[in-house]
C-alpha positions in Angstrom: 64.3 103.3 103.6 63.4 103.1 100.1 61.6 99.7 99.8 58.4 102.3 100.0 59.2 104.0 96.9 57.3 103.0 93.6 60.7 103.9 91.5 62.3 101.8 93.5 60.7 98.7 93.7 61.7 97.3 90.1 65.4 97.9 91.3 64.7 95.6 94.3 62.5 93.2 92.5 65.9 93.1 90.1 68.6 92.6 92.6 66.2 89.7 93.8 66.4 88.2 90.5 70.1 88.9 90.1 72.4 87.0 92.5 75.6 89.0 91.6 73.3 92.7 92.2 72.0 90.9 94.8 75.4 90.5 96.8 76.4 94.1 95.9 73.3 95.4 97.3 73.6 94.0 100.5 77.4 95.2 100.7 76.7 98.5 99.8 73.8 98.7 102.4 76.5 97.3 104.9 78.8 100.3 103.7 76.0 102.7 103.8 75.0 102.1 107.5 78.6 101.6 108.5 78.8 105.5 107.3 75.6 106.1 109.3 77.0 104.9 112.4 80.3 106.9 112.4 78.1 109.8 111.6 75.6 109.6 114.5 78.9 109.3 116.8 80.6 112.6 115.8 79.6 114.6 119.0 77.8 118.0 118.2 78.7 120.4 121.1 75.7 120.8 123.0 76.0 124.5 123.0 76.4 125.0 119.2 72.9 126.3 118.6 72.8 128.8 120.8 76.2 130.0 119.7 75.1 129.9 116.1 72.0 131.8 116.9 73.7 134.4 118.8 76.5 134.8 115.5 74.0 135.2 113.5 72.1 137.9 115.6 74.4 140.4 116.2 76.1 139.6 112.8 79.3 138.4 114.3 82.4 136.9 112.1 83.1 133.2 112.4 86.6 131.9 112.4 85.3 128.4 111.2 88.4 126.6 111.0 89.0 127.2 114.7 86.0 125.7 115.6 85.5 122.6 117.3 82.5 121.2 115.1 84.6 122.2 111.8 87.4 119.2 113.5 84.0 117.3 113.8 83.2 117.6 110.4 86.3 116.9 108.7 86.8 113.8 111.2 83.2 112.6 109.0 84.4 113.6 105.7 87.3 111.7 106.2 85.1 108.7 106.5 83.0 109.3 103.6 86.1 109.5 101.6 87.3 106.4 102.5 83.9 104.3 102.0 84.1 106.6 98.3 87.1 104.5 97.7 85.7 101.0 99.0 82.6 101.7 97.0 84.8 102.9 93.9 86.6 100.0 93.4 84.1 97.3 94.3 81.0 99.1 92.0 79.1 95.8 90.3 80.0 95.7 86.3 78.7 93.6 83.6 81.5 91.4 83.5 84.9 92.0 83.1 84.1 95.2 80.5 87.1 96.9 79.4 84.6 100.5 79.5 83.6 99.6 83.2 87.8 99.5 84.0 89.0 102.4 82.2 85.4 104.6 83.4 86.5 103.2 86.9 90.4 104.1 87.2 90.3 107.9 85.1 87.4 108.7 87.5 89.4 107.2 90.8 92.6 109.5 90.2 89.9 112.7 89.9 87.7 111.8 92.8 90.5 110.4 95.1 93.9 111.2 94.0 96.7 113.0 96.6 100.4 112.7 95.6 101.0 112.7 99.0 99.5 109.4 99.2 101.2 107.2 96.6 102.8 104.4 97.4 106.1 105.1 96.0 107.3 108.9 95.3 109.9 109.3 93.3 111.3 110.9 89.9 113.0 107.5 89.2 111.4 105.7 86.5 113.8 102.7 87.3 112.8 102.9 91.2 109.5 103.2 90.2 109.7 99.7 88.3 111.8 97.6 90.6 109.1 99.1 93.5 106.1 97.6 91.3 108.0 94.0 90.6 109.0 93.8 94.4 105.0 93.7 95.6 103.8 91.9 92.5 102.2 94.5 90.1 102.7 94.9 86.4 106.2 96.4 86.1 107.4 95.1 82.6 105.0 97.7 80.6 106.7 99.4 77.6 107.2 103.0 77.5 106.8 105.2 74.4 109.9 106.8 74.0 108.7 110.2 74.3 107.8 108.9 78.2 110.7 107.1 78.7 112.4 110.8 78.3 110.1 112.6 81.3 110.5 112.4 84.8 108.8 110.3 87.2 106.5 111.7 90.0 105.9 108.4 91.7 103.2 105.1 91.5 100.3 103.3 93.0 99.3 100.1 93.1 95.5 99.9 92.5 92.8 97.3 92.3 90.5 96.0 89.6 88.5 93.0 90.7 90.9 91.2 91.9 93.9 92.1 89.5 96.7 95.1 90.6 96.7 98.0 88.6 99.9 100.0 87.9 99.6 103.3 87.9 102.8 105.5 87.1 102.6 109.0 86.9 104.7 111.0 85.2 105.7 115.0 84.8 104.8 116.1 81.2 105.6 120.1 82.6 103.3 122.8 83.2 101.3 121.2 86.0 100.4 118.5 83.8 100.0 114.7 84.9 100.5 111.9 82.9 98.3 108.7 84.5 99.6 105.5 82.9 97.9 102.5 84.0 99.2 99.3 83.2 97.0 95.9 83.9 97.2 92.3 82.7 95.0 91.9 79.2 93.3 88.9 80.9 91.5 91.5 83.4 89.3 92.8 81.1 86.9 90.6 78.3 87.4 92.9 75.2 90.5 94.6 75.6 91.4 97.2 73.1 92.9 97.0 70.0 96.8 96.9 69.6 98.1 99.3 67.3 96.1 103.2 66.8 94.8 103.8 70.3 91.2 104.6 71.1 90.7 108.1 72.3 87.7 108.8 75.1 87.4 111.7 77.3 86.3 111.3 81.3 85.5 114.0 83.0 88.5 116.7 82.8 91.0 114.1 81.5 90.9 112.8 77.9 92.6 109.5 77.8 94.2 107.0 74.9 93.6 103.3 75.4 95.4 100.3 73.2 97.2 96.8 73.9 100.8 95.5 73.7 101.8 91.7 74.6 100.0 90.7 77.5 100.0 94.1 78.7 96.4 97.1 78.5 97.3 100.4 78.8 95.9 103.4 79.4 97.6 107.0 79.4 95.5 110.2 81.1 96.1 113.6 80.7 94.2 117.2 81.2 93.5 118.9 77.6 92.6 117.2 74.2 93.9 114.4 72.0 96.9 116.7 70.7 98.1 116.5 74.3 98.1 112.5 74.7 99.4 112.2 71.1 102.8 114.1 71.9 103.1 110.9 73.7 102.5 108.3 72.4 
């Protein structure tokens, strides 16, 4: 619907030119009308005009949880979340950038996150490792000791073009997360440096990025550097 618009057209006349764009373009307008579709078949209850017309006429209270087009509408947000998360983790990069990975996972655990949707919930670091190295994931990441001493919360197993993602969160107290992600150093072209870790705020979590072994890590947290740094 936009191949009319003048701003646009460049962005077309690109993904023509760019075979990678190209093939993103036509998967994201595959998403985007796969969206459309569940959409148009949400039924709207044929009398929910009139009833909304009559509410707001003689200035009536409505319960909207109780009614049937609210179980309607959260039936369609459920599908936009999930096509967020398709289109979160397969967004076109330049490359393998180590920016375009740590942008994409601190932003996934704001937009998307739900500890009652992790794959493994527990406080047991230990469990938490052996449940990463039974289905493949990084599991033999080094701790800072200062982590090793908090309690678990549980893990995911995420995806970054191709490569699994740990992510391990842990109880710092006081309602704070720590996200610790853990991913091969071949996943990314220009890792970060090993040694002093690279702080970079994202969103409403500020987060420390550095390299051990074969091993990038990065650690997430609400509040400033001060916060990471207790940490690390």
């Amino acid at each position: 619907s936009d191949a009319t618009d003048t701003e646009f057209e460049e962005a077309l006349e690109q993904a023509k030119r760019d075979p990678e764009l190209a093939r993103w373009f036509e998967a994201h307008c595959a998403r985007q009308s796969l969206v459309r579709k569940h959409l148009k078949q949400v039924p709207v209850p044929e009398e929910l005009r009139q009833r909304i017309l009559e509410h707001v006429d003689g200035h009536s209270t409505i319960v909207w949880w109780r009614h049937p087009m609210f179980h309607a509408l959260a039936a369609a947000a459920g599908i936009i979340l999930v096509a967020g998360l398709v289109w979160l983790w397969t967004q076109p990069g330049r490359g393998n950038r180590f920016a375009d990975y740590r942008d994409q996972v601190v932003r996934g655990v704001q937009r998307f996150y739900d500890m009652n949707n992790m794959d493994r919930l527990t406080n047991n670091l230990t469990e938490i490792r052996a449940f990463l190295a039974r289905n493949s994931a990084p599991s033999d990441y080094v701790l800072t000791r200062p982590m090793e001493n908090l309690p678990g919360i549980g893990c995911n197993i995420l995806q970054w073009r191709s490569n699994k993602v740990s992510l391990v969160c842990l109880d710092s107290g006081n309602t704070n997360i720590l996200y610790f992600f853990v991913v091969d150093r071949s996943a990314v072209s220009d890792p970060p440096p090993t040694g002093a870790p690279q702080f970079v705020r994202i969103r409403k979590l500020m987060s420390a990025s550095w390299s051990e072994g074969n091993r990038v890590y990065i650690l997430a947290a609400g509040g400033e550097e001060d916060v990471l740094r207790r940490f690390l």
